[in-house]
Structures are given as C-alpha cells and as structure tokens.
N, C-alpha and C positions, 0 to 999 in steps of 0.2 A: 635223518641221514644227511650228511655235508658231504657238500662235492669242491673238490678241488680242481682249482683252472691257473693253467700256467698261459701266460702268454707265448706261445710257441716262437714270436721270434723274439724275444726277449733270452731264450736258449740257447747254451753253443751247442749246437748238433754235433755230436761226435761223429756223427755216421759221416759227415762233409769230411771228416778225415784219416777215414776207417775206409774208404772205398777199395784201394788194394789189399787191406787184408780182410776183406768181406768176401773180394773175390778168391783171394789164395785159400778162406774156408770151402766155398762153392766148390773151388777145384782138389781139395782134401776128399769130398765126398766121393770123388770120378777116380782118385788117383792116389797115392802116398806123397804125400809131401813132408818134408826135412821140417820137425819141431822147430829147429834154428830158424828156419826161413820164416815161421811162422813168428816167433818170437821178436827177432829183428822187424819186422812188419807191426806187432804190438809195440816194441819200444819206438818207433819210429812215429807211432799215432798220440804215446805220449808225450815225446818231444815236442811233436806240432801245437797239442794242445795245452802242457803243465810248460817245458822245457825243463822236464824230467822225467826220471823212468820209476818203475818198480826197483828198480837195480841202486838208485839214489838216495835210500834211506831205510832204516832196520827196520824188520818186523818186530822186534823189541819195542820200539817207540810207541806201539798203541798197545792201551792199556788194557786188561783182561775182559774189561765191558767191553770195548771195542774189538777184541777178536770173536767174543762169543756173540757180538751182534753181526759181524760179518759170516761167519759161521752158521747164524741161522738163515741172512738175506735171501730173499726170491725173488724172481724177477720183477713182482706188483712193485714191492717193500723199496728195491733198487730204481725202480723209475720215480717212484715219490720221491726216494732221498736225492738223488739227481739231479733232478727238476727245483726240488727247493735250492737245490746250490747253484741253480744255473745251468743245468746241464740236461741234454735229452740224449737217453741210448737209444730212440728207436731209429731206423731206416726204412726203408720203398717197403723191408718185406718182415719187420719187425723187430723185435729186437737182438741186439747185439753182441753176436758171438761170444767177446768176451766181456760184456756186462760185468761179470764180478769182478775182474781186473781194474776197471774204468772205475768203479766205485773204491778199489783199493786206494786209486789216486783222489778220486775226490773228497775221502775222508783226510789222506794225507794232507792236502791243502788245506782242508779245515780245520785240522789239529797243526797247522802252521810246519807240517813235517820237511815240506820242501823248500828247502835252502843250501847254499853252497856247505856250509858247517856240514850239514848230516849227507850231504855228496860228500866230500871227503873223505869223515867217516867210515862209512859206505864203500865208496871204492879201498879205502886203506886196508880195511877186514878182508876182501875178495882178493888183495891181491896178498893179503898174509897167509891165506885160505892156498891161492895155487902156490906158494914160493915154499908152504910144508909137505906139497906130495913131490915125487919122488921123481929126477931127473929134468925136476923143474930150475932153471936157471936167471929166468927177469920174467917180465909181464909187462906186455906192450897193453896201452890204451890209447884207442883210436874213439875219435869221438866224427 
C-alpha cells in the first residue's frame, strides 16, 4: 500500500477564502438563505482564488472523460486530485461545502480552460441566452 503526502503548506487552502461562504452554509442549516447569495459568495471565492468563475467558461470545453470523471468524484477522489494540483478543500471542520465546484475549476485550469477568449465566450452566449426571453431589452454586466 502507498501513501500520499502533500506538503500542507506548499497548498492554496481554499478554506482561507471560502470563510464567508462556510459561514452563509452554517447559517443555511438555522435559516433559508437566497441560492443568489450563496452563489455570489461561491463566485466571489473563485475570483479570489482562479480570477474566474464557473460562469467564465462552457461546460462543452471538457471532454466526455472529463464530465464522466467529474460525475463519478467523491470527496477521497477530490482531495487527491486537488492536492496534486496545488490545492487543499479541507477547513477547521472538514471538507468543503462546495468541493465539487472547486474542482470544476481546478480541472478547468488544468485543461488551460481559463482565459479571457473563453470569458468572452461565455458571457456572449449568457447574454444571447437573456436577450431571447421575453421582455428582455439589454444586459448589464457588472463585475
């Protein structure tokens, strides 16, 4: 049997930038909280850490292995793959609420997915997406 050892601070701890939306989970369990608020608090933890979102590039781009390996991930599977890229999802009380997210992005970085081109992209389909429903007139982007 082989055991794997990361050096813990050779890792960007995601948790050091997931702290508010760890807590807005915490307080999810006590209360209802707005998906928006939750989401804006995940993009916000990816900004800090890629200076990109989920929102910044197609799920088209990864290829059929790559969705059916994301498809199967668990959390062991997710912390190995992590960890080999650099990256640790645990925190004070384990791991990472939204772990699958976090590894959405750190495959994208390793399939080289994050770049201004595939922002573009990206925002250009989303904002062709609202300008076909109905009553819809522009599309502001605020960053």
């Amino acid at each position: 049997m082989s055991t794997i050892a990361f050096d813990q601070f050779a890792l960007t701890r995601i948790a050091d930038f997931a702290r508010s939306l760890s807590r807005l989970h915490l307080t999810a369990r006590r209360r209802l909280v707005d998906d928006d608020q939750i989401d804006r608090e995940f993009n916000a933890v990816c900004m800090s850490v890629w200076g990109y979102t989920t929102d910044d590039f197609s799920d088209d781009l990864f290829s059929t292995a790559d969705h059916g390996w994301l498809d199967t991930l668990d959390e062991a599977q997710a912390r190995i793959f992590a960890a080999e890229q650099g990256y640790d999802l645990i925190d004070d009380n384990g791991m990472l609420t939204d772990w699958w997210g976090y590894c959405w992005m750190i495959l994208a970085e390793k399939r080289g997915l994050l770049t201004p081109e595939n922002r573009a992209l990206a925002r250009a389909a989303i904002e062709e997406k609202y300008l076909l429903a109905p009553n819809v007139i522009g599309v502001i982007v605020g960053r």
